[in-house]
PyMOL commands that place a pseudoatom at each C-alpha (Angstrom):
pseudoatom trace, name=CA, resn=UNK, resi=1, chain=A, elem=C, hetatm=0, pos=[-5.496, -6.863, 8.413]
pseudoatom trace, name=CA, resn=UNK, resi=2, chain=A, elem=C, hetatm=0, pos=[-5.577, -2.841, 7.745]
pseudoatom trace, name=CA, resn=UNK, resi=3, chain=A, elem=C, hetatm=0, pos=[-2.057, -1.753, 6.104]
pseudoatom trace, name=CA, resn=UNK, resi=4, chain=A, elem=C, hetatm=0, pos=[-0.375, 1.279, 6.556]
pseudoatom trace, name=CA, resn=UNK, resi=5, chain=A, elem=C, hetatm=0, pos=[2.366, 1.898, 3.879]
pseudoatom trace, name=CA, resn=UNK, resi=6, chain=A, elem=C, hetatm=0, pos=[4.627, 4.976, 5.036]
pseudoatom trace, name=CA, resn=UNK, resi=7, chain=A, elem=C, hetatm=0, pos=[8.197, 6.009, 5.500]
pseudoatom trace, name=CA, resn=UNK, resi=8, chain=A, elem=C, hetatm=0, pos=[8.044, 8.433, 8.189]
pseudoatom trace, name=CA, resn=UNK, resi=9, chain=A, elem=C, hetatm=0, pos=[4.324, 8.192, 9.659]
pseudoatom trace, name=CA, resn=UNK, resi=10, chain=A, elem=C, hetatm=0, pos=[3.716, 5.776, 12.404]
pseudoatom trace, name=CA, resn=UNK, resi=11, chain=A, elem=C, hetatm=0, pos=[0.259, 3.778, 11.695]
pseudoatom trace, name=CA, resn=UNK, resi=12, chain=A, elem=C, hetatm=0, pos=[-2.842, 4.414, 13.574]
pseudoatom trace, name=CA, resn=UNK, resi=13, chain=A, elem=C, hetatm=0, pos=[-3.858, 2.258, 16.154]
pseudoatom trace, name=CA, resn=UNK, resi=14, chain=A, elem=C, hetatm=0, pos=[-5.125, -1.017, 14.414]
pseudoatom trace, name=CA, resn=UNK, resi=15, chain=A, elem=C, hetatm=0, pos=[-3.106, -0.677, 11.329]
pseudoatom trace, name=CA, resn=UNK, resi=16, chain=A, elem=C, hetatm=0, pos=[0.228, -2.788, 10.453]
pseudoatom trace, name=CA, resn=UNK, resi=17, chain=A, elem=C, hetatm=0, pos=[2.534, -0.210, 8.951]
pseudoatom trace, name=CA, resn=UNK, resi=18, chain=A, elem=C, hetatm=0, pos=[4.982, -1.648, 5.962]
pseudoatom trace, name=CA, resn=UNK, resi=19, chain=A, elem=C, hetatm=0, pos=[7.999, 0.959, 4.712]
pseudoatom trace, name=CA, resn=UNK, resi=20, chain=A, elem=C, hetatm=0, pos=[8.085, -0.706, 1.188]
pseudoatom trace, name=CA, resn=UNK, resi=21, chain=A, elem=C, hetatm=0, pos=[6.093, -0.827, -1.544]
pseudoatom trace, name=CA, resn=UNK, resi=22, chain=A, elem=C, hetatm=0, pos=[7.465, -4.892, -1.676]
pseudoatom trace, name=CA, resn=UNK, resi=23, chain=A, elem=C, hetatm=0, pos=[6.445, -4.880, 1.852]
pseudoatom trace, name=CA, resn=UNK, resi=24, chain=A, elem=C, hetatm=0, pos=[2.775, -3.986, 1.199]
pseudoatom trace, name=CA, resn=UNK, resi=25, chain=A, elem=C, hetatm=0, pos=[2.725, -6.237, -1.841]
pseudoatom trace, name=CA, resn=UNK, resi=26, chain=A, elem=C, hetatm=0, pos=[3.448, -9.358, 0.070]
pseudoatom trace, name=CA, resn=UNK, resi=27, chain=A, elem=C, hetatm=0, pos=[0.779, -8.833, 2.381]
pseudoatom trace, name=CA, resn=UNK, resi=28, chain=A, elem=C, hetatm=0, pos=[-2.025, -8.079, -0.085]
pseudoatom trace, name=CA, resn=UNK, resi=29, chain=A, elem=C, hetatm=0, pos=[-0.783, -11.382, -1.541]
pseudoatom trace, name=CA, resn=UNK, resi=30, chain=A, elem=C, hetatm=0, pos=[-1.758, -13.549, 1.534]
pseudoatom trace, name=CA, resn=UNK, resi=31, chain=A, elem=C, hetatm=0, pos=[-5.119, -12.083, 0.752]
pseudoatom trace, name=CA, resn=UNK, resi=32, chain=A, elem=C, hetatm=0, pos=[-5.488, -10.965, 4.400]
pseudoatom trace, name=CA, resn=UNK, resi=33, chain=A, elem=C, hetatm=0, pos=[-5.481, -7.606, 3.952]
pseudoatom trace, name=CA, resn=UNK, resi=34, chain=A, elem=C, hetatm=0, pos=[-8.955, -5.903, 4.400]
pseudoatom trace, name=CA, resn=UNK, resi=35, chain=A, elem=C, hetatm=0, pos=[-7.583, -1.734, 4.189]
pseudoatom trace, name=CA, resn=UNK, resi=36, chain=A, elem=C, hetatm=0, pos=[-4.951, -0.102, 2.774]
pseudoatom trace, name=CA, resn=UNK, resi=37, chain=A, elem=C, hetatm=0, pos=[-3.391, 3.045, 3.098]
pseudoatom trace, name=CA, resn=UNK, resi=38, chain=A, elem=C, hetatm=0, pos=[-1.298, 4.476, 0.938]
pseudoatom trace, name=CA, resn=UNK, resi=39, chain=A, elem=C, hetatm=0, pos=[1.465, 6.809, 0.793]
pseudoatom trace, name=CA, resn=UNK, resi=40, chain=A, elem=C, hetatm=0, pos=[2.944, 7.884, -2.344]
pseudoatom trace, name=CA, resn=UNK, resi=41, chain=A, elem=C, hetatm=0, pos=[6.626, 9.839, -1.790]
pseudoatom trace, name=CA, resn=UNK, resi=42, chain=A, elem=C, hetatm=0, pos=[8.451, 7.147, 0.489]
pseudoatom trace, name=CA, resn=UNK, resi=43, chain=A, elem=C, hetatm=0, pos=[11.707, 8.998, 0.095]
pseudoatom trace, name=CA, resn=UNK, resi=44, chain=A, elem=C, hetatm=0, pos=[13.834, 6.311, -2.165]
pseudoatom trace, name=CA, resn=UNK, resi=45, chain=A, elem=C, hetatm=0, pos=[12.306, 6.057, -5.636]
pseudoatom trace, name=CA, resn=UNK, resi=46, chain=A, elem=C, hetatm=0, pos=[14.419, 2.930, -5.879]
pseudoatom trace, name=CA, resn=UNK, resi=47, chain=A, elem=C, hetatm=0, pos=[12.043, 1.291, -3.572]
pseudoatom trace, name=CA, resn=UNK, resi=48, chain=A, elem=C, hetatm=0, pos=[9.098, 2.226, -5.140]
pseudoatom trace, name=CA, resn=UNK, resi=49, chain=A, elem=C, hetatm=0, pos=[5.912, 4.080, -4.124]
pseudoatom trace, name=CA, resn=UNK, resi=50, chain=A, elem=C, hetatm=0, pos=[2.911, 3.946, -3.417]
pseudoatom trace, name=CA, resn=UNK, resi=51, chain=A, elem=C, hetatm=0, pos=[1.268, 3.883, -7.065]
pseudoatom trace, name=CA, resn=UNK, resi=52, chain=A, elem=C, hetatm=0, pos=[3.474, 0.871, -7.675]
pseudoatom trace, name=CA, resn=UNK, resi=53, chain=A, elem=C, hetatm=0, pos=[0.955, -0.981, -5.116]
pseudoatom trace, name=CA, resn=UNK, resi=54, chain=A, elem=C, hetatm=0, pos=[-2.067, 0.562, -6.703]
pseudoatom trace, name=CA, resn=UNK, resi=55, chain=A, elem=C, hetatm=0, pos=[-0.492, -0.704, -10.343]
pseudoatom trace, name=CA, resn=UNK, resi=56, chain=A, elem=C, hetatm=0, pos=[0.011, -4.270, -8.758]
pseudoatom trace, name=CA, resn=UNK, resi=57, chain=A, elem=C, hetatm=0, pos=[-3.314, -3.993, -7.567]
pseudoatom trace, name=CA, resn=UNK, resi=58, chain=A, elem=C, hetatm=0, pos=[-4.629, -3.355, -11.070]
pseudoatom trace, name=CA, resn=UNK, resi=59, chain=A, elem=C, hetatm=0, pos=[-2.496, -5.834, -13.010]
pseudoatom trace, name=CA, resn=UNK, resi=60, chain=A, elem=C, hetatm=0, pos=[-4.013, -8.256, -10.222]
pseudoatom trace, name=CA, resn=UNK, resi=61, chain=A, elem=C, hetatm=0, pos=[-7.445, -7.788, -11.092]
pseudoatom trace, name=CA, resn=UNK, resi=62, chain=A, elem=C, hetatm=0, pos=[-6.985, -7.835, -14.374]
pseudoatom trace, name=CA, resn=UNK, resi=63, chain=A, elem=C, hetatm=0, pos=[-4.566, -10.682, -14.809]
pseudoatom trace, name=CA, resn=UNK, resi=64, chain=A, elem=C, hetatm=0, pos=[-5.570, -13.201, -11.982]
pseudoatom trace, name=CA, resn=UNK, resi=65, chain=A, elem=C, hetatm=0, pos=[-8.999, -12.162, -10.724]
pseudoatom trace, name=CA, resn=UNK, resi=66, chain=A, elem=C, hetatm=0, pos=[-7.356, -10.329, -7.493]
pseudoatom trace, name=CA, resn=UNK, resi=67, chain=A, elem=C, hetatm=0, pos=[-10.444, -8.178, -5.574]
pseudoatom trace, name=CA, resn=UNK, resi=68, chain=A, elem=C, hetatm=0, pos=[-9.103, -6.116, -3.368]
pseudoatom trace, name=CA, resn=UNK, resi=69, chain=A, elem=C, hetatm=0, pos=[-11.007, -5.407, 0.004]
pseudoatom trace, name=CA, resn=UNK, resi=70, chain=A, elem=C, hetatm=0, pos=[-11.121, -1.784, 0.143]
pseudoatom trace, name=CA, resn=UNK, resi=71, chain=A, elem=C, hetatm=0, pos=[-8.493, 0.988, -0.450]
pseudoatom trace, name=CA, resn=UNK, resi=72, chain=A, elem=C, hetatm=0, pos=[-9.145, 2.932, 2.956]
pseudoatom trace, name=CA, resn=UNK, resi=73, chain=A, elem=C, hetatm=0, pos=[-7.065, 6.340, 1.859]
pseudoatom trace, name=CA, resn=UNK, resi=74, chain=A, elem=C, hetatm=0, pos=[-4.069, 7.858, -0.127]
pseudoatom trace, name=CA, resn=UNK, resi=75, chain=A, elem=C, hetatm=0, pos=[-1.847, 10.141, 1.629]
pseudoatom trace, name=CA, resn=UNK, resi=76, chain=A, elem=C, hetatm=0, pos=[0.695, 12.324, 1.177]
pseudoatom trace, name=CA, resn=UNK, resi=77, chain=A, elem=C, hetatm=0, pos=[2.822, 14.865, 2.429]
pseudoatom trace, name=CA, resn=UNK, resi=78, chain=A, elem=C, hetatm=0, pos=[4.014, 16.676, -0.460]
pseudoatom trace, name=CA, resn=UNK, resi=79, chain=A, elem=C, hetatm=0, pos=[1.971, 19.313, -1.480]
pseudoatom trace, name=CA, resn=UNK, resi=80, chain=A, elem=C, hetatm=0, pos=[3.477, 20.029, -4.809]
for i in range(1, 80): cmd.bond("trace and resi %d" % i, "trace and resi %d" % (i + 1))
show_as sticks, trace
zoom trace
């Protein structure tokens, strides 16, 4: 499964698309997930962002031997 995490962008063709950092999380836990795609402003810091998935993903592989498939891109739309 290739997943998209973004609050505004629809995901390409092929790609589930999660709003939520929790969302994202969940799914890399079924260890399904072959791509992800990250975006890092999702507009409620409450909610997380996208480099809370890429510190799970790190405190996975460190903690309980996690390998993640392949990080496809970050992206972002804030250019400051």
């Amino acid at each position: 499964m290739k997943v998209y995490l973004d609050d505004e962008r629809a995901a390409p063709p092929g790609w589930k698309r999660v709003h939520w950092p929790a969302e994202a999380i969940a799914l890399l836990e079924t260890g399904d997930v072959t791509h992800i795609n990250l975006d890092h402003d999702l507009g409620d810091d409450e909610h997380g962002t996208g480099y809370d998935v890429i510190l799970w993903i790190e405190r996975a592989v460190a903690t309980r031997g996690f390998q993640p498939q392949s990080i496809a891109r970050l992206h972002e739309r804030n250019v400051s």
